[in-house]
C-alpha positions in Angstrom: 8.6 -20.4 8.9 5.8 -18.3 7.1 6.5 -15.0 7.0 3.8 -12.6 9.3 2.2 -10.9 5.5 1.9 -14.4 4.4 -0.5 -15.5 7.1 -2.0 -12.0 7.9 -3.5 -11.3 4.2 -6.3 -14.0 4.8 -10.2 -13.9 4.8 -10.0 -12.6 8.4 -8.1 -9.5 6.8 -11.2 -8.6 4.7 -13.2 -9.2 8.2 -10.7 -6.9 9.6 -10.5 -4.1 7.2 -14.2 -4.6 5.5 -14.6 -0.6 6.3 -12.4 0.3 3.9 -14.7 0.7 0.8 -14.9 1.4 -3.1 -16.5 4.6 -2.4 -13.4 6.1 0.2 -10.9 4.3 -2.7 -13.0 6.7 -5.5 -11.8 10.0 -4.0 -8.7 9.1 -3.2 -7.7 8.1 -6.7 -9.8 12.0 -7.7 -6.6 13.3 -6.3 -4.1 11.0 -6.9 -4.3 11.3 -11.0 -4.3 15.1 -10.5 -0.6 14.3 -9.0 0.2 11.6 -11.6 -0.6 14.0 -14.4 -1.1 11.0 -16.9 -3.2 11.1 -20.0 -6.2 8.9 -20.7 -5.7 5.6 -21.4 -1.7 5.6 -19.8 -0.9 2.5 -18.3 -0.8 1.9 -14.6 0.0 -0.8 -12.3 -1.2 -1.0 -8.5 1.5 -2.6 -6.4 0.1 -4.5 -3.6 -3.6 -3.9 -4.9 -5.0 -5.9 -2.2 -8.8 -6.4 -3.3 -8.6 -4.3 -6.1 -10.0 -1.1 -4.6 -7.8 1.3 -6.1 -7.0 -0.7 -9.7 -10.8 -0.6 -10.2 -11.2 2.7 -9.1 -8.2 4.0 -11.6 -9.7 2.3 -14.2 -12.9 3.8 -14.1 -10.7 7.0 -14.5 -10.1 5.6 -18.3 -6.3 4.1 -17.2 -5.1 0.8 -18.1 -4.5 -1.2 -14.7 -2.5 -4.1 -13.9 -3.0 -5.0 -10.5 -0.1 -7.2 -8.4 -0.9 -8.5 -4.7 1.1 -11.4 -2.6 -2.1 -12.9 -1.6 -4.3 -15.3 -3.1 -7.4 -14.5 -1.2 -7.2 -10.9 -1.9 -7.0 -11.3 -5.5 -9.8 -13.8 -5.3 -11.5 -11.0 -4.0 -10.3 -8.5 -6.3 -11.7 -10.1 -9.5 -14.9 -11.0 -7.9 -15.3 -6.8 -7.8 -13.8 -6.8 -11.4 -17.2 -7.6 -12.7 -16.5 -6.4 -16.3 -13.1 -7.8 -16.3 -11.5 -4.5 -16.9 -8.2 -4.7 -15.0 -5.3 -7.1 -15.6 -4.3 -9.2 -12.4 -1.1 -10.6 -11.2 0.4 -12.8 -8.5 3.4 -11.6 -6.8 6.1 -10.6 -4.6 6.9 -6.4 -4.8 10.9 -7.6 -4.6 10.3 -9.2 -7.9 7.8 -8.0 -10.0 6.8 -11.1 -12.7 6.8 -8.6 -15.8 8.6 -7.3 -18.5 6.1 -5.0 -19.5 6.6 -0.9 -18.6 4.2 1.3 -17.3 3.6 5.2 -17.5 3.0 5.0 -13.3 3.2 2.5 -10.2 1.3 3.7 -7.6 1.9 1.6 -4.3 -0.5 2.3 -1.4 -2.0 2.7 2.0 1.0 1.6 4.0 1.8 -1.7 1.3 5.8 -0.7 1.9 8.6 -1.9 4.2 7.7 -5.6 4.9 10.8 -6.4 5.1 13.3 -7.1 7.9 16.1 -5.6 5.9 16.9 -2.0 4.2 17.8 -3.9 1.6 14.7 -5.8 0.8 12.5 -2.9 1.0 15.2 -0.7 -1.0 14.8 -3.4 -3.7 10.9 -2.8 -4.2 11.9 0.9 -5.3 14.7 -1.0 -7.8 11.7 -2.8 -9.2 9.9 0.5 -9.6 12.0 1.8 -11.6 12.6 -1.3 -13.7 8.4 -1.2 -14.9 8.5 2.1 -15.2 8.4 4.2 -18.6 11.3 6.6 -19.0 10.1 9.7 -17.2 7.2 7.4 -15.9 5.4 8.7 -12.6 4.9 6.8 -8.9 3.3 7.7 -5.9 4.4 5.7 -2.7 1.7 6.1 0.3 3.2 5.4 3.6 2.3 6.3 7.1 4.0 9.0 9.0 6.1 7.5 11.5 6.8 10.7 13.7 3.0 10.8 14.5 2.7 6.9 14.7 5.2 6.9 17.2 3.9 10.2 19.3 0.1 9.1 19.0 0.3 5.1 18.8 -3.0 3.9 20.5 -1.6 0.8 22.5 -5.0 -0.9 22.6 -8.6 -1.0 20.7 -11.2 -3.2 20.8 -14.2 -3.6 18.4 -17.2 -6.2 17.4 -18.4 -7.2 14.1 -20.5 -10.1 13.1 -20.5 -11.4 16.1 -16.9 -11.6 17.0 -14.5 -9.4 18.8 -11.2 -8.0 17.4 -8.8 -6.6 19.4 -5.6 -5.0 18.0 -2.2 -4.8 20.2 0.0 -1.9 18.9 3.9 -1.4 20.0 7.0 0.1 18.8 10.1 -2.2 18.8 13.5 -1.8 17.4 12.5 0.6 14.8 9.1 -1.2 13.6 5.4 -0.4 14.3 3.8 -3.9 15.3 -0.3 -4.5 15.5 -1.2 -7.8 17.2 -4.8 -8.7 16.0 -7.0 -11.1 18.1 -10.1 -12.5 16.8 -12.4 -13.9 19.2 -15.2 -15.8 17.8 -17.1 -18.1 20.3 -14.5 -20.4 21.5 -12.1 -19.7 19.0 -9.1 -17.3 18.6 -6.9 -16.4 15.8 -4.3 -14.0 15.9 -2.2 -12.2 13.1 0.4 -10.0 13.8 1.2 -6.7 11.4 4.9 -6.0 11.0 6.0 -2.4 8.9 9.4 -0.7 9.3 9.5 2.7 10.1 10.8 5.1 7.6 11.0 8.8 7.8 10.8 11.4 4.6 14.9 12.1 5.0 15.0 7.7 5.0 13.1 7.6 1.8 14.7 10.2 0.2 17.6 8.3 0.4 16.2 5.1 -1.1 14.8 6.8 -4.0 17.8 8.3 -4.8 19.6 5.3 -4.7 17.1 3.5 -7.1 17.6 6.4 -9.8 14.0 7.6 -9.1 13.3 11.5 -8.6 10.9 12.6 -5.3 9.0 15.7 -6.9 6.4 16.1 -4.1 5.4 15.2 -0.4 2.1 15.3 0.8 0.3 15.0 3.9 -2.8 13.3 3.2 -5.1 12.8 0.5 -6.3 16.2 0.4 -3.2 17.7 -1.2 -1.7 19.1 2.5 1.6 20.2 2.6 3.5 17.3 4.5 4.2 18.5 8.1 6.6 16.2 9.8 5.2 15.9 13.3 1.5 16.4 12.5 0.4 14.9 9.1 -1.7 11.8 9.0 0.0 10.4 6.2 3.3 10.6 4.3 2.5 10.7 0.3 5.6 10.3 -2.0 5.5 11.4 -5.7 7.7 11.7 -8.5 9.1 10.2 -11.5 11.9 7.6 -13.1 14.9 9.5 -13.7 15.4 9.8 -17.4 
């Protein structure tokens, strides 16, 4: 049975998400090497790149970029942007990362974490942080907040774009946050479903101690706000391989 992230990352995902553009990806990444600290020309590798926003955005920065995604389509996508062929892409699952090179930072973003049914699976992606990670190497781990996600879920929204509807379907249940998308186009209906587990700061914590990783900050969104548990919009992890 194909596992929901292996159906969902499709061409309909870049008809769903196709708001979500270089320029936003550009600012975001202004801040996020402020927190990383690295020097030009450090190595970094995007886990779960998607189509490439980030990894091209970082190396514009002057970083070196490997970029890693599950899906096909997405890194189709991602090297179309890569005009100039400046980033390194791979093929992969985050559980088990197909290199043996080290990096001086991972960065893993925009909610690209807990997939999996089990602790233990999504534990393991921090275990294969640390493995590609440079002694005293940096990584920033952006997740949602789950505290607001479960106060302010929005159980239904609706919206049109090139001439077909999408509706999304959001719920709670035992302890994940669920979207059920519905494309409608003409007589035709596809439907995805989005499945991530819902961690808390004192869960994560936890999990990067265990992979012999060091948290050094928390953040509450992209604009460097202190993290405030039952009102931040995001939940921004940062810190370093223990040495």
């Amino acid at each position: 049975m194909q596992n929901w992230y292996e159906k969902s990352f499709s061409e309909d995902y870049l008809l769903v998400y196709k708001h979500r553009d270089l320029k936003n990806a550009y600012e975001e990444v202004k801040n996020m090497i402020g927190w990383l600290q690295l020097s030009k020309n450090s190595s970094v590798f995007d886990l779960c790149c998607g189509m490439g926003r980030h990894s091209l955005a970082l190396s514009d920065f002057g970083y070196y970029v490997t970029g890693m995604d599950l899906s096909e389509v997405l890194l189709h996508e991602a090297k179309k942007l890569d005009k100039n062929k400046k980033v390194t892409w791979l093929h992969g699952d985050m559980r088990d990362i197909p290199t043996d090179q080290s990096f001086d930072a991972v960065v893993n973003l925009f909610t690209s974490f807990a997939y999996f049914e089990s602790d233990d699976e999504n534990s393991k992606v921090l275990t294969e942080v640390n493995r590609i990670l440079n002694p005293k190497g940096k990584f920033i781990i952006d997740f949602l907040n789950s505290n607001v996600v479960k106060e302010q879920l929005v159980p239904y929204s609706e919206r049109f774009t090139e001439g077909m509807k999408i509706e999304e379907y959001r719920s709670i249940e035992e302890g994940f946050v669920q979207k059920r998308i519905v494309i409608k186009d003409g007589n035709q209906e596809r439907t995805y479903l989005e499945k991530v587990k819902l961690y808390d700061l004192p869960s994560f914590e936890n999990m990067i101690s265990l992979a012999n990783l060091q948290l050094d900050s928390v953040y509450g969104n992209y604009d460097q706000s202190t993290f405030e548990e039952n009102s931040s919009p995001r939940l921004i992890l940062v810190g370093h391989k223990k040495a």
